[in-house]
C-alpha positions as CSV (number, residue, x, y, z in Angstrom):
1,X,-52.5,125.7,-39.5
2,X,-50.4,122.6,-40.1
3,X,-50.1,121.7,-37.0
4,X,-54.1,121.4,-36.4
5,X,-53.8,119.2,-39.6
6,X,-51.4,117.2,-38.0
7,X,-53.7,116.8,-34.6
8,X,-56.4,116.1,-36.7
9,X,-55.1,113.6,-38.5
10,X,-53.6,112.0,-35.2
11,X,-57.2,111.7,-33.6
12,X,-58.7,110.5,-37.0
13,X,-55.4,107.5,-36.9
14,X,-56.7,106.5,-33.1
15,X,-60.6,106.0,-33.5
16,X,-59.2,103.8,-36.3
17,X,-57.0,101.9,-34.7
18,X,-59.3,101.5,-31.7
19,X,-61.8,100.4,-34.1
20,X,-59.6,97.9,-35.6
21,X,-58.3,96.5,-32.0
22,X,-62.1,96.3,-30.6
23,X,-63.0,94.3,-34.2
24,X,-60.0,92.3,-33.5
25,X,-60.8,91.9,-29.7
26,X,-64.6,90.8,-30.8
27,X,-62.9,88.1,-33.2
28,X,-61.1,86.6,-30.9
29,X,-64.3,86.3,-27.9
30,X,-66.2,84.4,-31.2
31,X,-63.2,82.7,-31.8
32,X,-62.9,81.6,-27.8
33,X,-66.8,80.9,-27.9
34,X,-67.2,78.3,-31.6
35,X,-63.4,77.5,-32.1
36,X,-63.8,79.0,-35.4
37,X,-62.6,82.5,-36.0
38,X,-65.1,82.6,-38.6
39,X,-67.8,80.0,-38.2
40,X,-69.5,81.0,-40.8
41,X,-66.9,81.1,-43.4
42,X,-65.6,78.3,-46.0
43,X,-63.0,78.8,-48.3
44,X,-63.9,77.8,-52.0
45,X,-60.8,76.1,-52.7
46,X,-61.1,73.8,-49.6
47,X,-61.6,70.3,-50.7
48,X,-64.0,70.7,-47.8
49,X,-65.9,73.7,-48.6
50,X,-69.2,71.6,-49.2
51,X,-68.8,68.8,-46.9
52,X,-69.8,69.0,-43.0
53,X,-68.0,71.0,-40.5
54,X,-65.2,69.6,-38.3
55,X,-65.3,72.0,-35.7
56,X,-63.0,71.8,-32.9
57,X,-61.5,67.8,-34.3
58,X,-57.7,67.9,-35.6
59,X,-54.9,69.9,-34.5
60,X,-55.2,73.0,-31.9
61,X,-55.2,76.6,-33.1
62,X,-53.2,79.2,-31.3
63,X,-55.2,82.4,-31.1
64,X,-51.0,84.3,-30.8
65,X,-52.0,84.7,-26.9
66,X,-51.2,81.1,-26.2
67,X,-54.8,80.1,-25.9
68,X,-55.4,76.9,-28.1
69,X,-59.1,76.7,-30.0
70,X,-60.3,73.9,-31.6
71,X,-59.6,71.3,-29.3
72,X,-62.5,68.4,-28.6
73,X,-63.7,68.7,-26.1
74,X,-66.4,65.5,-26.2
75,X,-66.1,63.3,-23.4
76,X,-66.6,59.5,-24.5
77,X,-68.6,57.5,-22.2
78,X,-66.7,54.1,-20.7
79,X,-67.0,51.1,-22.1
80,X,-70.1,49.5,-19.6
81,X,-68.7,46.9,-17.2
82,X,-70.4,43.2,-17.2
83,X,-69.9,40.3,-14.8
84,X,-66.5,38.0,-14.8
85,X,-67.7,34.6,-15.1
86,X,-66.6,33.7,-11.5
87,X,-69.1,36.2,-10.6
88,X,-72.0,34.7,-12.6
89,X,-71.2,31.1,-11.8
90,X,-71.4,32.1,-7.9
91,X,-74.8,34.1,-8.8
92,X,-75.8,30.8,-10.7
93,X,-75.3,28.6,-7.4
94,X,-76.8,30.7,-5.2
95,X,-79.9,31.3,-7.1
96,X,-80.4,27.6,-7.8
97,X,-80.0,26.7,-3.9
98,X,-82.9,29.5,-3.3
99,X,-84.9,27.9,-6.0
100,X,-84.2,23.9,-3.9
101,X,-85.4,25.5,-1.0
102,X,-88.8,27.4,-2.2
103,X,-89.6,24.1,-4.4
104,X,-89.1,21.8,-0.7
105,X,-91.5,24.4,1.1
106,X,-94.0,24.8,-1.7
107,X,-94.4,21.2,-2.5
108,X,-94.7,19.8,1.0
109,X,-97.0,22.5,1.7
110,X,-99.4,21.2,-1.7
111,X,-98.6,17.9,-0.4
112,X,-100.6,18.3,2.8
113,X,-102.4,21.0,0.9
114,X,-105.8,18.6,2.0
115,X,-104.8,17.6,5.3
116,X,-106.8,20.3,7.2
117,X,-110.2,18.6,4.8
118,X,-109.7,15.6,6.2
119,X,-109.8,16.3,9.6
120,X,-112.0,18.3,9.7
121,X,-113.9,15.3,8.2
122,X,-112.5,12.9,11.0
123,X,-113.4,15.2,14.0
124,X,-117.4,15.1,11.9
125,X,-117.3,11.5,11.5
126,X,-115.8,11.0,15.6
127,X,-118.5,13.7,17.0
128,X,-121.4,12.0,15.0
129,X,-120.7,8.6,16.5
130,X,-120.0,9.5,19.8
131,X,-123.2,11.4,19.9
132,X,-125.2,8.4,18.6
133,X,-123.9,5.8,21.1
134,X,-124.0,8.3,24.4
135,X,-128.0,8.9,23.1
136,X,-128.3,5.2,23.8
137,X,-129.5,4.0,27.2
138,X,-126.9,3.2,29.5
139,X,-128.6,-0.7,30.0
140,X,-129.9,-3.2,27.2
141,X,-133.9,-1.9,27.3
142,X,-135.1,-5.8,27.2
143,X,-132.9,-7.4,29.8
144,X,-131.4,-4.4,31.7
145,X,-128.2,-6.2,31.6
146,X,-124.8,-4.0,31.0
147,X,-122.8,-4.6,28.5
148,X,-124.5,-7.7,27.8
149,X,-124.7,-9.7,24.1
150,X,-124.2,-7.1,21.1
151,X,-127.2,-6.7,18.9
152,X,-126.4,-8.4,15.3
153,X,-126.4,-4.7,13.5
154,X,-126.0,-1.1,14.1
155,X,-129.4,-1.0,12.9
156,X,-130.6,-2.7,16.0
157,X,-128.9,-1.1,18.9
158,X,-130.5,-0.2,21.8
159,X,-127.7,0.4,23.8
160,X,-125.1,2.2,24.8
161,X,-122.6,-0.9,24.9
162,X,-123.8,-2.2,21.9
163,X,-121.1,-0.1,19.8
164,X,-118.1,-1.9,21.6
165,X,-116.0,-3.6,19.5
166,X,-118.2,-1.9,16.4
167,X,-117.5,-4.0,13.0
168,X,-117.2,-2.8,9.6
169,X,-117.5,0.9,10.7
170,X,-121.2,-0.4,11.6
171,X,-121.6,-0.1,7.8
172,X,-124.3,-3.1,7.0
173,X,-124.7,-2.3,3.3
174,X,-122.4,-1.4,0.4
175,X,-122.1,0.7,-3.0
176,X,-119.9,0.7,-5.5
177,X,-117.8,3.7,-4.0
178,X,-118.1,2.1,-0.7
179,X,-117.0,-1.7,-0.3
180,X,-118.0,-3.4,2.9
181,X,-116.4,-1.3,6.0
182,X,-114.5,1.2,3.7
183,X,-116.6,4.4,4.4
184,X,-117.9,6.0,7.1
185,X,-122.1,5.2,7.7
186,X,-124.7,6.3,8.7
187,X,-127.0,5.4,11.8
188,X,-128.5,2.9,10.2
189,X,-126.0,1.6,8.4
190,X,-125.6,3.0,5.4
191,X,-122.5,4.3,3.6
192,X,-121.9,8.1,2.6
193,X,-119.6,8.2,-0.5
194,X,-118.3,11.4,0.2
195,X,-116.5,9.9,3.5
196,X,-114.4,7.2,1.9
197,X,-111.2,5.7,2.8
198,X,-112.2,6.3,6.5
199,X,-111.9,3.5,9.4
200,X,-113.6,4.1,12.2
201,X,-113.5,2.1,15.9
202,X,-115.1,2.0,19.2
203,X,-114.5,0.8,22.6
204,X,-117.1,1.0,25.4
205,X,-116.5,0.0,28.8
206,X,-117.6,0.0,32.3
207,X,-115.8,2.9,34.7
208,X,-116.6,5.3,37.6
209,X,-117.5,9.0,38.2
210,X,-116.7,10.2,41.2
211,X,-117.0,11.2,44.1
212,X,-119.1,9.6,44.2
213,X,-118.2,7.1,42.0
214,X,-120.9,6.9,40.0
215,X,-121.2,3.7,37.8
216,X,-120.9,5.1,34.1
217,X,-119.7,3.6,30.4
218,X,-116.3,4.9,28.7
219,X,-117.2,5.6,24.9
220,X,-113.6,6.1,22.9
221,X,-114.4,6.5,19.0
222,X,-111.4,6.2,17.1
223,X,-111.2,7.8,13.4
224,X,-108.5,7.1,11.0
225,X,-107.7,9.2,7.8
226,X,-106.1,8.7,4.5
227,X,-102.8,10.3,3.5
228,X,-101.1,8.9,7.3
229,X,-102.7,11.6,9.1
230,X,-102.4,11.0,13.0
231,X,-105.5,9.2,13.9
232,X,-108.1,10.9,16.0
233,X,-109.9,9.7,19.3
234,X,-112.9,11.2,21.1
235,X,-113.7,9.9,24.7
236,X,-117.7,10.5,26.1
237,X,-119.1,9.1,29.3
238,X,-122.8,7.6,29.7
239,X,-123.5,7.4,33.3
240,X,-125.9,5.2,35.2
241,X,-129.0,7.3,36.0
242,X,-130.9,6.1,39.7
């Protein structure tokens, strides 16, 4: 009879103790998981009890396994790294050196930004006189001589050697946009304000086209621009019809 007291007691003395070492085991996991072996817990007298929690800052704890809690484990980020002065005074040059360079391209190119207007201008201005002196007969209509006395104006030609040597642009009037010889004209003499600061000049005279050597006129018109643009020259021929 006493000695099934005894065994009884023995089994009631292990489920407490295994009770007690799996509460104690479960302490220490929360304790390994918060660094607190009771998070949740402040004592009273703590000069801390209502201020905010310090978890894991100040010294390690020792959980008697020779596992320390409590240690931070916050990683601070580094200090971010700039540029040493050598580095931005070498940045500096180079930058200013591109900057020359676009400013050189980008102004020469507004510089000459009206260069393709003006010849095309030129090459209108060459095409239109050519035209009008190679429409002329190749002989003066009232003598039949070639390349005989000029006509006084451009008004008055009648022949195709008649623009040699042609004054004035063959301008015969004037506006206020346009003195005397200063624009391009028309047929009959007139200026067009739109084609200022243009000088035009013609040379006609006698050649061959052969075989088989045909007796014809040279017609060179010569068109300067503004802006010392490289002047432009058209050549035409008027031959002698039998």
């Amino acid at each position: 009879m006493l000695e099934n007291q005894v065994l009884q007691a023995r089994g009631h003395l292990t489920v407490i103790a295994s009770a007690q070492r799996e509460a104690i085991q479960q302490r220490l996991r929360d304790v390994g998981t918060s660094g607190d072996p009771n998070p949740h817990r402040r004592d009273a007298g703590s000069p801390r009890a209502c201020g905010p929690r310090d978890d894991g800052v100040g010294a390690p704890r020792n959980d008697g396994g020779g596992r320390l809690f409590g240690v931070s484990t916050m990683k601070h980020p580094r200090a971010a790294a700039g540029f040493t002065l050598i580095e931005t005074i070498v940045s500096i040059v180079v930058i200013g050196i591109a900057l020359a360079g676009l400013a050189a391209v980008f102004g020469l190119g507004f510089a000459r930004g009206a260069d393709p207007l003006r010849e095309r201008q030129a090459l209108a201005i060459a095409e239109a006189y050519l035209e009008e002196a190679l429409l002329q007969p190749y002989a003066d209509p009232d003598s039949g001589a070639v390349c005989g006395a000029p006509e006084a104006n451009r008004a008055i030609f009648d022949d195709a050697c008649d623009y040699n040597a042609l004054a004035n642009n063959g301008c015969i009037a004037v506006t206020a946009a346009c003195p005397l010889g200063t624009c391009a004209c028309d047929q009959n003499g007139a200026p067009v304000d739109a084609l200022a600061v243009f000088g035009i000049t013609m040379a006609v005279g006698n050649t061959t086209l052969g075989p088989p050597n045909v007796n014809a006129l040279r017609v060179a018109v010569t068109v300067t621009t503004p802006g010392g643009i490289t002047p432009l020259q058209l050549v035409g021929y008027k031959a002698e019809l039998p």
